[in-house]
C-alpha positions in Angstrom: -22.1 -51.4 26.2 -21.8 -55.2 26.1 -21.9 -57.6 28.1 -25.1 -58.6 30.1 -27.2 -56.4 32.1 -27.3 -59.2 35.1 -24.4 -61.3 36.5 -25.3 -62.6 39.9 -22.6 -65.0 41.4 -23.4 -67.9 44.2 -25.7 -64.9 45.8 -26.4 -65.5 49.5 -29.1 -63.5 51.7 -29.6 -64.5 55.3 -31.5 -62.4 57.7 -30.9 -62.9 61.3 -28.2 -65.3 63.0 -28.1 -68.6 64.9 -30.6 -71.3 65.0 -33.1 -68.8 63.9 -31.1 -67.6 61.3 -33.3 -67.8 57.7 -31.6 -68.1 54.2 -33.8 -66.7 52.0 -31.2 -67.2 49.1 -28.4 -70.0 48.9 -25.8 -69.5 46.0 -28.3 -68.4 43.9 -26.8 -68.3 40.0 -28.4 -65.8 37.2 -27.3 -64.0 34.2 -29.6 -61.8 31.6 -28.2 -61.3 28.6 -28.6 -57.2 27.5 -31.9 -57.3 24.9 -33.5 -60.6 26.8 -37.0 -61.0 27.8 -36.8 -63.0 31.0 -39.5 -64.6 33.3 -38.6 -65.2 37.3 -41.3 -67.8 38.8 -41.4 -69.3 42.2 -43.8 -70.0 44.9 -44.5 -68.0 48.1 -41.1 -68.6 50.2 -38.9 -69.7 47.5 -36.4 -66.5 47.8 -37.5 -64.3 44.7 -39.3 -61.9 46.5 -35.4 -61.7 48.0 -33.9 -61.7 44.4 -36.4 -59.2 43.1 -35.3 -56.8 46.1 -31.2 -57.4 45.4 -31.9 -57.0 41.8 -34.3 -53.7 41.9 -30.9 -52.7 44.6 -33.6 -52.3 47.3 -31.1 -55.1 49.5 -27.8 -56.2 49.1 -26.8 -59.8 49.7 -24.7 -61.6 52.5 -22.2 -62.6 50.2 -21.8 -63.4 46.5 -21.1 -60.6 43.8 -24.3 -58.9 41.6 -22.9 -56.7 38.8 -25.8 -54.5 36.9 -24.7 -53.2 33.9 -21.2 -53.7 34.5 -21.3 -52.4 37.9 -20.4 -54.2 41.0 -23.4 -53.6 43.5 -21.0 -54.0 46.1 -19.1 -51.4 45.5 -22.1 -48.7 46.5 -23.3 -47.0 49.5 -27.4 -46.4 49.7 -26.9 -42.9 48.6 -25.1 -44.5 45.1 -27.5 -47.3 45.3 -30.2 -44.6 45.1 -28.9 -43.1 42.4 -28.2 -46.6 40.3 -31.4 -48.0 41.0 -33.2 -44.2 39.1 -30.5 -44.7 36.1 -30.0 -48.2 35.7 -33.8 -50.0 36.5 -37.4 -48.5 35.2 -39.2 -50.4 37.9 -43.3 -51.6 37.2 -45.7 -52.8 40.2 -48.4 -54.2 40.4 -50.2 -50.9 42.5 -49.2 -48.9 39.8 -47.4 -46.3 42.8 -48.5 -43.0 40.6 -48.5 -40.0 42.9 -52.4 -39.0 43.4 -54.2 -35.6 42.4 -50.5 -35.5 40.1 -51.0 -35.6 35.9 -49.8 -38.5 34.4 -47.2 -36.5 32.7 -45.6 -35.0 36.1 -45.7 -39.0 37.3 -43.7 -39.5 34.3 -41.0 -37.0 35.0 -40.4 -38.1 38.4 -37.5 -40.0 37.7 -35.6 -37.4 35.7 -36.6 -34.8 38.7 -34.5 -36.6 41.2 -31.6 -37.0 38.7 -31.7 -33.1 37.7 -32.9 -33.1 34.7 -33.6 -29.6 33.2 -37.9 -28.9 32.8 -37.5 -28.6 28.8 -36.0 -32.1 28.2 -38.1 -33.5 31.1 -41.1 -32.3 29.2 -39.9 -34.1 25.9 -38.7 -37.2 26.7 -41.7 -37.6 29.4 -43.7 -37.1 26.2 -41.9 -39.3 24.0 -42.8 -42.2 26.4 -45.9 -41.5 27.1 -46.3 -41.5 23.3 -44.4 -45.0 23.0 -47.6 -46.6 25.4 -50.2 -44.6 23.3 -51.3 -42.1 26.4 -49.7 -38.9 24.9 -53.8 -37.7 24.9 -54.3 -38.4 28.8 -51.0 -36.6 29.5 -53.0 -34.1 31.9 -55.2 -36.7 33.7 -54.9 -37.5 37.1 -54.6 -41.1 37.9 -57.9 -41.2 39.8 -58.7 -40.4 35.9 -57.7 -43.1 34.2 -58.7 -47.1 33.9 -56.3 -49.6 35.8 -54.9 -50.7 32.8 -54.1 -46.9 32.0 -52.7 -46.2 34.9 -50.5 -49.4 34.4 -49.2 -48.2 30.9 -48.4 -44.6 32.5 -46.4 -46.5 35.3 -44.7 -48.3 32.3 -43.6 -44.6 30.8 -42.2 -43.2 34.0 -40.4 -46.6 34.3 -39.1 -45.7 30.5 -38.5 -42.4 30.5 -34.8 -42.5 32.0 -34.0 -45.1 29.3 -32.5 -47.8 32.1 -30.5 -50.8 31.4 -33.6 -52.8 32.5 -37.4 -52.6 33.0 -38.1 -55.0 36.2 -42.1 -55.6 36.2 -42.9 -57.0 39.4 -46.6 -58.8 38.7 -47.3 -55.7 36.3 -51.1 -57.3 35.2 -51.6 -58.3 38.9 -54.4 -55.8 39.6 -55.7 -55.7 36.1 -58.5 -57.1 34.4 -58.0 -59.3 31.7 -58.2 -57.2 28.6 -56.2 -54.7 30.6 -53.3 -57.5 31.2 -53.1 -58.1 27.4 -52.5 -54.4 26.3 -50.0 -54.2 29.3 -48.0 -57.5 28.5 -48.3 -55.9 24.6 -46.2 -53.3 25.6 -43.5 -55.2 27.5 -43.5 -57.8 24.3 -43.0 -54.6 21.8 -40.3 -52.7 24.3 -38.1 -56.0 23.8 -38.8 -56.2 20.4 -36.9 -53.1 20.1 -34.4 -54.2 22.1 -35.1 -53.5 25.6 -34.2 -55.8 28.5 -37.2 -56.7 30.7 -37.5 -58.8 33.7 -41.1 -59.7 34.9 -41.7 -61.4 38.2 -44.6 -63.3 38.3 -46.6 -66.1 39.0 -48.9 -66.7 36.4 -47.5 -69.5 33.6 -49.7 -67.3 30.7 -47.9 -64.6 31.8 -44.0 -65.4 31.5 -45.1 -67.3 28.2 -44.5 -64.0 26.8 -41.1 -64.0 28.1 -38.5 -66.2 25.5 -36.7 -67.6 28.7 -38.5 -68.4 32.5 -36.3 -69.4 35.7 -37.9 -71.0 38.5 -36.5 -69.8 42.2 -36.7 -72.7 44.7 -35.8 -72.7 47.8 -33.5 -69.8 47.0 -31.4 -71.3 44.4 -32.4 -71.3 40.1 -34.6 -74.8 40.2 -35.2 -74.9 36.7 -34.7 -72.8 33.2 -37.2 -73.2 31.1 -36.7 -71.9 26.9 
């Protein structure tokens, strides 16, 4: 498909009404080109916890259009939003969320149980991206069994493993030691370097150096685009 994986259009988020009313996001432009490594900055406040939410399609906006991959947003009930967000977004945090006392490889699968995929080609393509993060060898560990940084790179498989549009890292090295952060942020730099889209949230500058473009989120509108 072509085209870009993000369109957001004068995107508008307000929660509650009046004088009390607060607008967390105010015509807020964006567009990530399919293939692009991009970096979203912005301080505590500044509306992209509220853009990471509308793009992961955990909200939806007031007003204004987001199309991922293509597809109007708006056009979705929470039941369809459900099933766009497992298709269309591998999503990374920065707890890891593996499933405890649960192998790495059935925290892999996950995904491609809840969009009914059959065990055999579960099995292999939960391998295949365990494989692509170099963890095919603790495929039978529980997470309690593996380092932070481990556990990170096994988050990054499961977010793989249903080959999405886009990987959304959301402060992926936030819990991680430093050598830990620089075989996670490996990864991401090699998954776009064969062409996968990733957006990483974060608020480090080291960190979205590894990104080619960085937006800054101010007061809920794009502040600053930095190349």
């Amino acid at each position: 498909m072509s085209g870009p994986v993000i369109e957001v259009r004068d995107l508008r988020k307000t929660y509650g009404s009046g004088d009390t009313a607060v607008h967390a996001l105010r015509g807020l432009n964006l567009t990530v080109g399919r293939g692009e490594y991009l970096a979203i900055m912005g301080a505590s406040g500044s509306g992209k916890s509220t853009l990471l939410n509308i793009l992961g399609c955990l909200d939806v906006p007031t007003s204004g259009s987001y199309l991922l991959d293509g597809i109007d947003t708006a056009e979705f009930d929470e039941s369809r939003l459900s099933l766009l967000r497992n298709r269309k977004i591998g999503f990374v945090f920065q707890s890891f969320n593996l499933i405890p006392r649960t192998t790495a490889l059935a925290n892999v699968e996950l995904p491609l149980v809840y969009a009914g995929v059959k065990r055999a080609e579960r099995r292999e393509r939960a391998h295949a991206a365990l494989e692509l993060v170099g963890l095919l060898d603790r495929a039978h560990h529980a997470p309690n069994e593996l380092s932070g940084g481990q556990q990170q790179r096994v988050a990054i498989a499961r977010a793989l493993v249903t080959s999405p549009a886009m990987v959304l890292a959301d402060e992926p090295t936030g819990n991680l030691d430093t050598a830990s952060s620089r075989e996670v942020l490996g990864i991401l730099d090699r998954l776009n370097a064969i062409g996968r889209t990733v957006v990483l949230i974060t608020h480090e500058d080291e960190v979205a150096e590894h990104a080619s473009r960085t937006v800054r989120v101010v007061d809920g509108q794009v502040a600053e685009v930095l190349v």
